[in-house]
C-alpha positions as CSV (number, residue, x, y, z in Angstrom):
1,X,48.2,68.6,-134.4
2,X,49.0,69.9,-131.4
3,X,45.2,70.4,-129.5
4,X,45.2,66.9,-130.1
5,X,48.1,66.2,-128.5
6,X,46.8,68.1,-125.5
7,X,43.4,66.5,-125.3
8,X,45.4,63.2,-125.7
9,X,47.2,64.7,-122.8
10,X,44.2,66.4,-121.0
11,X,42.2,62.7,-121.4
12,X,45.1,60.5,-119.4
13,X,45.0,63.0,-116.8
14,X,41.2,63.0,-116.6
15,X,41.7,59.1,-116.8
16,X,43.6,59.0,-114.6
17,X,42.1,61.2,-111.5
18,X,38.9,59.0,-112.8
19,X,40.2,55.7,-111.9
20,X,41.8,57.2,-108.6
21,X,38.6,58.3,-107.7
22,X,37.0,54.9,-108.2
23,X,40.2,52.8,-106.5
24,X,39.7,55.7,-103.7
25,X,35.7,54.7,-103.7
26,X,36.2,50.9,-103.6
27,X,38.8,50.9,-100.8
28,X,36.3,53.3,-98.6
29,X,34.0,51.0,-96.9
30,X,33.1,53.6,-93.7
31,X,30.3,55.5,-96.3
32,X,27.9,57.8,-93.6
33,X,24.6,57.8,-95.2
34,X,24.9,61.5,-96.5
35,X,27.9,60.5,-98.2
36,X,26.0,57.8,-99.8
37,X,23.3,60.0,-100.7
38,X,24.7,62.1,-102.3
39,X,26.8,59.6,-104.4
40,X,23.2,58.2,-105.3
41,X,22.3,61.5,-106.3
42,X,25.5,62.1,-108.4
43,X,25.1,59.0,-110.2
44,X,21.2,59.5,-110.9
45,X,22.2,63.3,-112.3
46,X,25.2,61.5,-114.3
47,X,22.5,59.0,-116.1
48,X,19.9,61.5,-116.6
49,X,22.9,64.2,-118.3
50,X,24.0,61.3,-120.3
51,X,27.5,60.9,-118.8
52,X,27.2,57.9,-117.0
53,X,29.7,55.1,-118.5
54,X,28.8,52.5,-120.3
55,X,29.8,48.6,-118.0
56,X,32.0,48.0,-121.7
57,X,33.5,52.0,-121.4
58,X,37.0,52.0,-120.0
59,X,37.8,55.8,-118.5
60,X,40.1,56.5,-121.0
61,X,37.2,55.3,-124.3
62,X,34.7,57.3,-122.1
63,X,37.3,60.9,-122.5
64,X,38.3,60.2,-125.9
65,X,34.7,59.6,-126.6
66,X,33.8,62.8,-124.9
67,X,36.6,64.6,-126.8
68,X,35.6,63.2,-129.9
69,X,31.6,64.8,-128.9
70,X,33.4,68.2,-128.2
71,X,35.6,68.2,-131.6
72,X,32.5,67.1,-134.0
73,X,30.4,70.3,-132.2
74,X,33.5,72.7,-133.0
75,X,33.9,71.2,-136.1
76,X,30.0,71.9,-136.9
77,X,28.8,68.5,-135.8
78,X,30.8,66.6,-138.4
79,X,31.6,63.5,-136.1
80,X,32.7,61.6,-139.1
81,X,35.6,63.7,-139.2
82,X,37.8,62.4,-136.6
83,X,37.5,59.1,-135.0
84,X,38.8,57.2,-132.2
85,X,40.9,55.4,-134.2
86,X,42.6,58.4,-136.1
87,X,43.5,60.0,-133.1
88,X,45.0,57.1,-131.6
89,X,46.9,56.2,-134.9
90,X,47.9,59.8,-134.6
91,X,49.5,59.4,-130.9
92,X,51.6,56.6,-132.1
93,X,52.8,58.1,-134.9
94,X,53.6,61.6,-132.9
95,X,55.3,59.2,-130.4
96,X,57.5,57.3,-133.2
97,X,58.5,60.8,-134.4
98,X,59.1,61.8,-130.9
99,X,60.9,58.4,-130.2
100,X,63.1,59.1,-133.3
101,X,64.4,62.7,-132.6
102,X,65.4,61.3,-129.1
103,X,67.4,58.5,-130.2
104,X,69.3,60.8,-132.8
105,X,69.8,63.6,-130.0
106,X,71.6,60.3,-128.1
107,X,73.7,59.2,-130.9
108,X,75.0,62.7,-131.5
109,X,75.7,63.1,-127.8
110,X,77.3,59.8,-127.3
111,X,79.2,60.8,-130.5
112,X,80.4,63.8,-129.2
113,X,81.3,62.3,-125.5
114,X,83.4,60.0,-127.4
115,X,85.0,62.6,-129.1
116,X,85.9,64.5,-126.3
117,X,86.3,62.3,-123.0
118,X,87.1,58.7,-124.2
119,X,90.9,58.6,-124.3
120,X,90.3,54.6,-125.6
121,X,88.9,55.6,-128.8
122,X,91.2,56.7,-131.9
123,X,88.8,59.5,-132.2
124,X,88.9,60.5,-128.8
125,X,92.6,60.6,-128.4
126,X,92.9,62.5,-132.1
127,X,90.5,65.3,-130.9
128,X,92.1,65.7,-127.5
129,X,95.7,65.9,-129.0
130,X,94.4,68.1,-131.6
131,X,93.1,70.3,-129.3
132,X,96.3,70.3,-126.5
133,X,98.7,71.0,-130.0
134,X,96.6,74.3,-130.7
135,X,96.6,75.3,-127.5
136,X,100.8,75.1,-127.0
137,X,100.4,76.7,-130.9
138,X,98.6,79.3,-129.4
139,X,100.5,80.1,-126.3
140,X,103.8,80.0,-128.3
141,X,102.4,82.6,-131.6
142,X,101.2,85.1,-128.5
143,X,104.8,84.8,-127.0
144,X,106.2,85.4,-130.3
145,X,103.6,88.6,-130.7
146,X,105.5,90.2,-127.7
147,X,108.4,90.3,-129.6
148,X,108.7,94.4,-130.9
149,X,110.3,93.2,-134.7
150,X,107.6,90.4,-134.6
151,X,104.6,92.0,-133.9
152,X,105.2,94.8,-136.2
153,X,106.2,92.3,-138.9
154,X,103.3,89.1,-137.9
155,X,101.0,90.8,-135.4
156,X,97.6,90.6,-137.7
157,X,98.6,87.4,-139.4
158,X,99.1,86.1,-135.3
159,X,95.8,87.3,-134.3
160,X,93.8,86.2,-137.1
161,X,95.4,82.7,-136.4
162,X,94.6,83.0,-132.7
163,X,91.1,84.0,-133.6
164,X,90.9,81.2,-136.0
165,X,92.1,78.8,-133.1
C-alpha cells in the first residue's frame, strides 16, 4: 500500500513539474532557432519512444498510465492487475482514513484543552481545582513529613501518596 502511495505521490510531482514546463513553454515567445530545434527534435524522439501524450491525455492520466506500464512489467506483465481506477479508488480511501485519524487527534486535543485551560467549562474548572487541591495536599503531607514523630510514624505512607500525586 504504501509504493502506491508514493507513485501517487511521485505522479503529482511529475504532474506537476510537467505542466510547469508547458505553462513555462507557452508564456516563452523569444524561442532562438536552436532552442526550437532541439524541442523539434525532443518531440520527434518522444513519438518515436512512444511517450508522446495523447491530445485527450491529461499529465497526471499520462503518469498514472506510465505507472500502471511499470507495475504490470514488475508484476510479470499482468496489466489486468491494477487499474487506473483501483488505484485512484485506493487514494480516496487512504485519504478518508487519513481524514479520519486527524479529525479524532482534534477532538482529543480540543478535549483535552478544554480540560485544562477553559475555566468556562464545568470540566475545566473541576480539573484545574482538582489539580490546585493536590498540590496544597501535597505541600502540606511533605511539611507534615518534616515532623521527627511523623515521619517515623507516616513517612512511607506520605511518600507513596506524594508519588501517587
Amino acid at each position: 500500500m504504501a509504493s502506491k502511495v508514493e507513485m501517487m505521490k511521485m505522479m503529482q510531482q511529475e504532474a506537476a513539474e510537467e505542466q510547469a514546463a508547458v505553462d513555462a513553454a507557452a508564456t516563452q515567445t523569444d524561442e532562438t532557432p536552436m532552442e526550437r530545434m532541439q524541442r523539434e527534435a525532443l518531440e520527434e524522439q518522444a513519438a518515436v519512444d512512444g511517450t508522446a501524450t495523447q491530445s485527450d491525455e491529461t499529465p497526471m492520466e499520462r503518469m498514472q498510465r506510465e505507472a500502471l506500464e511499470e507495475q504490470a512489467a514488475v508484476d510479470g506483465g499482468d496489466a489486468a492487475a491494477i487499474s487506473m481506477e483501483a488505484m485512484q479508488q485506493a487514494a480516496v480511501a487512504e485519504q478518508a482514513s487519513s481524514d479520519v485519524t486527524a479529525q479524532q487527534s482534534r477532538d482529543i486535543k480540543g478535549h483535552l484543552h478544554r480540560c485544562l485551560f477553559d475555566m468556562n467549562s464545568h470540566v475545566g474548572k473541576v480539573t484545574n481545582y482538582s489539580i490546585l487541591v493536590m498540590i496544597i495536599t501535597s505541600v502540606l503531607f511533605s511539611m507534615f513529613n518534616t515532623l521527627p514523630d511523623t515521619h517515623h510514624k507516616w513517612g512511607e505512607q506520605i511518600f507513596s501518596f506524594q508519588m501517587f500525586i
